[in-house]
C-alpha positions in Angstrom: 24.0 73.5 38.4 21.8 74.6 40.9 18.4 73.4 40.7 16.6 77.0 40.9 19.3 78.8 39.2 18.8 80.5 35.7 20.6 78.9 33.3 22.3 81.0 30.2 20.8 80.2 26.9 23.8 78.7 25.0 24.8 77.0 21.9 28.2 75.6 20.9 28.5 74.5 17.8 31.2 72.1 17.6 29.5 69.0 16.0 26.9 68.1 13.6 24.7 66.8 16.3 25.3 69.9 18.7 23.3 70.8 22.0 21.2 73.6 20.7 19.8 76.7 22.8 17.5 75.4 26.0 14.0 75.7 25.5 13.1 74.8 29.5 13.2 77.8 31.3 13.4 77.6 35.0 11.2 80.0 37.3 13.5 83.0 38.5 13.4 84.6 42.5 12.0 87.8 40.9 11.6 89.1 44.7 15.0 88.3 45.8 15.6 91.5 44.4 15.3 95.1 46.4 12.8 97.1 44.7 13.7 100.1 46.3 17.0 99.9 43.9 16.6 102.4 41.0 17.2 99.5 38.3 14.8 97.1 39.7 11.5 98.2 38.3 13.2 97.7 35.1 14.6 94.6 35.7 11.3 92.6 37.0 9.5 93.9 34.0 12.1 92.4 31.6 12.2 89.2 33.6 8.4 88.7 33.8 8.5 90.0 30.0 11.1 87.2 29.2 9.3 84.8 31.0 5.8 85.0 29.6 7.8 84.6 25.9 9.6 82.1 27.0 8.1 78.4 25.6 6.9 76.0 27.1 8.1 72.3 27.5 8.3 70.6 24.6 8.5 67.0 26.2 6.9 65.3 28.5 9.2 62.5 29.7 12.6 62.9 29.8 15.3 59.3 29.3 19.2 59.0 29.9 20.8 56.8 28.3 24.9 55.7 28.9 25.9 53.5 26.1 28.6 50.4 26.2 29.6 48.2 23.9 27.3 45.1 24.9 24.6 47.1 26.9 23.0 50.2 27.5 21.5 51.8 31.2 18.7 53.9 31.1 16.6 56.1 33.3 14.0 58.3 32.8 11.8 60.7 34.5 8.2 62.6 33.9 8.2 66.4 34.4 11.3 66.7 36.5 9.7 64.2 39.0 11.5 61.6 41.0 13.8 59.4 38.4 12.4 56.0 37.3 15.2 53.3 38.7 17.9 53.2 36.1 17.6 49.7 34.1 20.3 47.8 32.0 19.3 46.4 28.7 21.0 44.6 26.1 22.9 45.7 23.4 20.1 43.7 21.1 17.0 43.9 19.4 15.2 42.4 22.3 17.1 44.7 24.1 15.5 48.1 22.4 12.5 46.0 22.2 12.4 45.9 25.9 13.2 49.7 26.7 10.7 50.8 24.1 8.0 48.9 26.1 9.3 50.4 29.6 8.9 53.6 28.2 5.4 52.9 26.3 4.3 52.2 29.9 4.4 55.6 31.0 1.7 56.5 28.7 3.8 59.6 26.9 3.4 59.7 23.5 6.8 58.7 21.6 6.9 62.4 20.1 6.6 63.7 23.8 9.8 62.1 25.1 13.4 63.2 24.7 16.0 60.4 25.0 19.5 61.7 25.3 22.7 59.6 24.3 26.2 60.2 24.8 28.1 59.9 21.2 30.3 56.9 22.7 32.2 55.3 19.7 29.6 54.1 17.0 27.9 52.0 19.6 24.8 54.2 20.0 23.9 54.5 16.2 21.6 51.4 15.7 19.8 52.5 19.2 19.6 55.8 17.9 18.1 54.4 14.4 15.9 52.2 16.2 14.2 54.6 18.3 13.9 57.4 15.7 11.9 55.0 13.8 8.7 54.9 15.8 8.9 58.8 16.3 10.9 59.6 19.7 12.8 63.2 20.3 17.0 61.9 20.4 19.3 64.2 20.7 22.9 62.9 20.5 25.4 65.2 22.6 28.7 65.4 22.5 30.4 63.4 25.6 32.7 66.5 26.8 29.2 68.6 27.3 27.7 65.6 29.3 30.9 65.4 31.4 30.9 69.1 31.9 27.5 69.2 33.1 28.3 66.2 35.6 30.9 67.7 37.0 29.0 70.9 37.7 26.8 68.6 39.7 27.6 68.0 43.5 28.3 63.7 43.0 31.9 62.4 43.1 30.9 59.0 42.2 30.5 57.5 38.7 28.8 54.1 38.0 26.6 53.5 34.5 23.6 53.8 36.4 24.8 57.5 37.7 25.5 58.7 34.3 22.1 57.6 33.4 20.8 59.7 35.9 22.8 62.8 34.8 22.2 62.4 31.6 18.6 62.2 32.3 19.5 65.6 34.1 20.8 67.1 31.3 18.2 66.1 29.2 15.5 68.0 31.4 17.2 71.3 32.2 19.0 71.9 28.6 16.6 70.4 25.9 19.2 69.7 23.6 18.0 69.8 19.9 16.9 67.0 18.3 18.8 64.4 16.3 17.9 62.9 12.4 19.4 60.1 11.3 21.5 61.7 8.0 20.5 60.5 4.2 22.2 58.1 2.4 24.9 59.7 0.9 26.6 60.6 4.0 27.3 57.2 4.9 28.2 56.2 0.7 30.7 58.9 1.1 31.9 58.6 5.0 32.9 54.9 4.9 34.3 55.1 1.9 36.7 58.1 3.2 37.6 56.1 6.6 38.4 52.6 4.2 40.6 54.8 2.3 42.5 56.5 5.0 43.0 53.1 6.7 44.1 51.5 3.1 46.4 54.8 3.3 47.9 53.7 6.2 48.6 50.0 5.7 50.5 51.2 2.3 52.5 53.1 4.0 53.4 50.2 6.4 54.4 48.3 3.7 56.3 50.9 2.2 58.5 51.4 5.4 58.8 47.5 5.7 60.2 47.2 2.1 62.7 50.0 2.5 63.7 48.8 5.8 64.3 45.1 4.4 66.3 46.7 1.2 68.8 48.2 3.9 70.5 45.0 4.5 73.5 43.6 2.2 71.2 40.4 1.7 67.7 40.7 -0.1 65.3 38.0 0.1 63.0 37.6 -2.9 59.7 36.1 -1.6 59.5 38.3 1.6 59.8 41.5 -1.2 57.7 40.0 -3.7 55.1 39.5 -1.1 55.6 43.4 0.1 55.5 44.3 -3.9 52.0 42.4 -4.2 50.6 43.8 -1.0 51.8 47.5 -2.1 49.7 47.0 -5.2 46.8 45.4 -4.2 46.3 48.4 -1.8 47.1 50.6 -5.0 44.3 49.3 -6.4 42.4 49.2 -3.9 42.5 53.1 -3.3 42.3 53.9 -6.6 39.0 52.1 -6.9 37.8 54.2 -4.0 38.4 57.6 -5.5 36.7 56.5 -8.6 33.6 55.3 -6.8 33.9 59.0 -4.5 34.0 61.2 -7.7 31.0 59.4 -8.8 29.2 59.6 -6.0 30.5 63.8 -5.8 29.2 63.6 -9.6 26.1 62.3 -9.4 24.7 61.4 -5.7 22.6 64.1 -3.7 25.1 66.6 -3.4 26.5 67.1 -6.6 25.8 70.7 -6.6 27.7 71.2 -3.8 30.6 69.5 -4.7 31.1 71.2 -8.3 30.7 74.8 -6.2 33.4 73.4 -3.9 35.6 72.0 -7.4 35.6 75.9 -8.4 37.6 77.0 -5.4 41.4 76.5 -6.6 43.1 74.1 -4.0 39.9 72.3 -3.0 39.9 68.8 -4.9 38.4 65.4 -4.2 38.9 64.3 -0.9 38.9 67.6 0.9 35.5 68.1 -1.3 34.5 64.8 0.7 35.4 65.4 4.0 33.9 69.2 3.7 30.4 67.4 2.8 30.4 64.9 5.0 31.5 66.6 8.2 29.1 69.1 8.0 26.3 67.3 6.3 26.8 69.5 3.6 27.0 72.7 5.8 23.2 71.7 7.4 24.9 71.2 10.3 26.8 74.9 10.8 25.0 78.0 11.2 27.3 80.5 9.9 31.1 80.5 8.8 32.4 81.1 11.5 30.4 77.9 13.4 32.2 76.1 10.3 35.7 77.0 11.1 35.1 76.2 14.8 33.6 72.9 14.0 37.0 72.3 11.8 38.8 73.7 15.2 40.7 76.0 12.9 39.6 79.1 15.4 42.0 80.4 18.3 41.0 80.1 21.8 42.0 83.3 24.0 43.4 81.9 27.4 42.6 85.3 29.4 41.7 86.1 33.1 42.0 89.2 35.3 44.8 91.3 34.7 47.7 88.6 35.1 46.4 85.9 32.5 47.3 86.7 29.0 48.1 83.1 27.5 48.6 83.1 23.5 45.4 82.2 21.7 45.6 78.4 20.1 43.4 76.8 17.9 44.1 73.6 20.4 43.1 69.8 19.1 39.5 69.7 19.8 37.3 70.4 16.6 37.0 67.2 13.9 40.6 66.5 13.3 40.1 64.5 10.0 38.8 67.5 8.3 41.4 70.3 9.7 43.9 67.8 8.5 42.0 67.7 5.0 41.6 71.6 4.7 45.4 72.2 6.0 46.9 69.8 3.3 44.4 71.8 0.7 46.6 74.8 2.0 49.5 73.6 0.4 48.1 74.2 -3.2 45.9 77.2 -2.2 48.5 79.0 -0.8 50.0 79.1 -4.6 47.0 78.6 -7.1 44.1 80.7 -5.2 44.5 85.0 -5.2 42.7 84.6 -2.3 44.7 82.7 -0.4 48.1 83.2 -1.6 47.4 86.9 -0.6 46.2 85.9 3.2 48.8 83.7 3.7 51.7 86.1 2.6 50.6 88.2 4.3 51.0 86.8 7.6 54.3 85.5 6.5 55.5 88.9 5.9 53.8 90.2 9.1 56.3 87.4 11.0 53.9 85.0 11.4 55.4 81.5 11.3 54.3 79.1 8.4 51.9 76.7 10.4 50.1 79.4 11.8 49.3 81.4 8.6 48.6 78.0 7.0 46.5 77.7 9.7 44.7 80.9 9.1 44.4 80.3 5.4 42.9 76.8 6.1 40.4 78.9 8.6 39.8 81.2 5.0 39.6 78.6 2.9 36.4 76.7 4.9 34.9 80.0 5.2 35.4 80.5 1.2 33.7 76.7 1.3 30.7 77.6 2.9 29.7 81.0 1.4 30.0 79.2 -2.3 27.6 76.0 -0.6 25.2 78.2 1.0 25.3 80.9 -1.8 25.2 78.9 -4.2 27.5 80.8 -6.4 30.6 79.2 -7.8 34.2 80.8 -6.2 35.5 84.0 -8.3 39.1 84.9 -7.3 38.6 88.4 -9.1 35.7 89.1 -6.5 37.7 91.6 -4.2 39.4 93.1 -7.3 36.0 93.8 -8.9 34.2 95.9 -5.4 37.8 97.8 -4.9 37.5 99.0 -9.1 33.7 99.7 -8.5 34.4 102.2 -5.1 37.2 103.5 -7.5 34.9 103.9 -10.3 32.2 105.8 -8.5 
């Protein structure tokens, strides 16, 4: 992006740590225009108007950091000034020891400085932790908007210290929101859903390994007895979880949540779960439409000119642990909610094939999700029925 250009205002809300609207307004070439035009008057006084609202900076020094597995590179700059040399620490306390004290040296406050971080993996959550902790502005950013921006940018090479650099970039011309480390009952209910998907998977395993061996004429007892204990084992194992989730859904932080989620038929346990914890019990979307996006359960039009007119897909990006969750709640809601089972048969009977209109009624069913959360009001599947006998009625 050009340096001078004005950049559009612009918020896409596809994570729970998403880049937020820019609050670092560049100044605009208000005399590049002809004020002889009928329109210009108009348009200086809105963009001197627009400017004098706009805020001003929020930070003071601005940090970059690229995250690997063992290390990390930062750089940093102060006001859009030249860029401090980019400098690789260790993936170690003495590490984030040492970059908090090469950032102390610049003498801005921790408050006044915005450190942006790629979400690479989990290896940027203790740095991010650690540096929250004595009060600096993080904002985590999704790694296809970082790559985006660097591509806008006239570079062709890529090294760690680069990306640092452009990161630091980023962090100057969009202000992206800032992050907070979520409460505890995110991770009690997160780890617990990725432990059970994994034990999910390694039953599974063993069930395919047991009926492959019971294929052949001869069957040998230990090797099936051992597959028989595993298969167990992991029974119990996930059993164990679910009991300690519904607990945690019972009692923990969000138990209100979850019982208004429990009233919506086809919503049970573990899509409750993933609901709450993807979206940090809907903190993390501003609407329910930012919701379904976030679940990429919304179709993307694939449009341009007059000779483009590609089919709208709902694509893979979005979290797909929770579309997964909300289209498996289909299968029930499509039969047990009047809500749903109208939707979807709806677009069956329009022609609409089955995985798109379970598709859509997934999108229905978050959107059900968070107006119940964010209403607070538990799900009534007589709602509809009840406005059309009213208009009736009057």
């Amino acid at each position: 992006m050009p340096k001078n250009s004005p950049h559009q205002r612009w918020q896409l809300e596809s994570a729970p740590y998403r880049v937020a609207e820019t609050t670092y307004h560049e100044e605009r070439r208000l005399l590049s225009w002809n004020l002889a035009h009928p329109l210009a008057a108009h348009h200086v006084a809105w963009e001197v108007t627009m400017a004098l609202a706009a805020p001003a900076p929020q930070y003071l020094l601005f940090a970059g950091v690229d995250i690997a597995a063992t290390s990390f590179t930062a750089a940093w700059t102060r006001n859009g000034s030249a860029h401090e040399r980019a400098r690789t620490f260790a993936q170690t306390p003495d590490g984030f020891a040492a970059f908090q004290a090469a950032l102390a040296r610049s003498g801005v406050d921790p408050s006044k400085t915005l450190i942006v971080l790629e979400a690479t993996g989990s290896y940027w959550v203790t740095l991010a932790v650690t540096l929250h902790q004595p009060g600096y502005a993080l904002s985590i950013v999704n790694p296809a908007h970082a790559h985006a921006f660097a591509r806008s940018l006239p570079r062709r090479a890529k090294t760690d210290l680069l990306d640092a650099h452009v990161l630091t970039q980023f962090a100057a011309e969009r202000q992206p929101s800032p992050w907070t480390p979520p409460e505890q009952i995110y991770h009690e209910l997160r780890q617990r859903l990725l432990v059970r998907d994994g034990l999910l998977s390694m039953r599974q395993q063993a069930r395919n390994q047991r009926h492959a061996l019971t294929q052949w004429p001869v069957h040998i007892a230990g090797a099936l007895d051992a597959l028989e204990s595993v298969i167990a084992e992991l029974d119990m194992r996930i059993t164990t979880l679910e009991d300690e989730l519904a607990t945690i859904l019972r009692d923990g932080a969000w138990a209100e949540s979850a019982d208004l989620l429990g009233s919506i038929s086809g919503i049970g346990l573990v899509t409750t779960a993933w609901l709450l914890v993807a979206t940090l019990n809907f903190t993390a979307c501003s609407s329910a439409e930012s919701a379904a996006a976030y679940a990429g359960l919304v179709p993307l039009a694939h449009e341009s000119g007059t000779r483009v007119r590609g089919r709208a897909r709902i694509g893979h990006s979005g979290n797909a642990r929770l579309r997964t969750a909300l289209y498996m709640a289909t299968l029930s809601a499509a039969r047990y909610n009047p809500a749903i089972r109208a939707h979807y048969q709806r677009l069956r009977a329009a022609g609409k094939p089955s995985k798109v209109a379970r598709c859509a009624a997934a999108r229905k069913l978050v959107q059900l999700a968070y107006a119940v959360v964010t209403k607070r009001q538990r799900f009534d599947p007589h709602y509809g029925k009840q406005s059309e006998e009213a208009g009736r009625v009057q």
